[in-house]
C-alpha positions as CSV (number, residue, x, y, z in Angstrom):
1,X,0.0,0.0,0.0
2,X,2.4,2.7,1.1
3,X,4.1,1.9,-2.5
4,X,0.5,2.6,-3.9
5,X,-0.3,-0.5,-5.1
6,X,-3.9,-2.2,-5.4
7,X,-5.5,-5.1,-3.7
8,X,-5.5,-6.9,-7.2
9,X,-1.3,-5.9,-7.6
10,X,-0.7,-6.8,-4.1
11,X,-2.7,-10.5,-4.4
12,X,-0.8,-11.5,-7.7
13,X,2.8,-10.1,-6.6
14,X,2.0,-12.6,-3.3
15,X,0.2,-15.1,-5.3
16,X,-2.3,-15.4,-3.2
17,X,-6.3,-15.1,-4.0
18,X,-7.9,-11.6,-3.5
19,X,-10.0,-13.4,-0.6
20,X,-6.9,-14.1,1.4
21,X,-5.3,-10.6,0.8
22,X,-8.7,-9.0,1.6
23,X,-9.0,-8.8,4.9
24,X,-5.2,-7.7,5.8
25,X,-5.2,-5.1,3.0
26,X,-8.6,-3.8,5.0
27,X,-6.9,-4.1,8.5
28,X,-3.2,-2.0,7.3
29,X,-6.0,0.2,5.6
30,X,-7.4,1.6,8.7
31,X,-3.6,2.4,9.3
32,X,-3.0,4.3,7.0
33,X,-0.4,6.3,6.5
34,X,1.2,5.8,10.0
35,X,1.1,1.9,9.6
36,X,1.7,0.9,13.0
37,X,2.8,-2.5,12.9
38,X,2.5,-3.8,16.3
39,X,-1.4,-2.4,16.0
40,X,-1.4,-3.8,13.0
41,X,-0.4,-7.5,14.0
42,X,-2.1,-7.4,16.9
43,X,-5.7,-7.0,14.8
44,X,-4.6,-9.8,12.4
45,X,-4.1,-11.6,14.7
46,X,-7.3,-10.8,16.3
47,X,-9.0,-11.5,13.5
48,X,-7.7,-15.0,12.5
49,X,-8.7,-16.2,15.9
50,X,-12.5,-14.9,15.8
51,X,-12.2,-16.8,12.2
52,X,-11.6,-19.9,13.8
53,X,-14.2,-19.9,16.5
């Protein structure tokens, strides 16, 4: 992101589907421009742990 790619960019250059990227790309979003990356691990993190419950 801070190298203003897209989603779409971002998914093939990891080739990775756009549903995986998804939600990360929408959590550093909300980060933007600052991109704290503790703050940032710590809601992925979140996140993959409501997914499995």
């Amino acid at each position: 992101m801070q190298k203003n790619k897209t989603l779409d960019q971002i998914a093939d250059e990891l080739e990775e589907s756009i549903e995986i990227i998804q939600p990360m790309y929408d959590i550093v979003k909300k980060y933007a421009p600052e991109y704290d990356v503790d703050a940032i691990t710590t809601e992925v993190l979140e996140a993959r742990e409501n997914e499995k419950a």
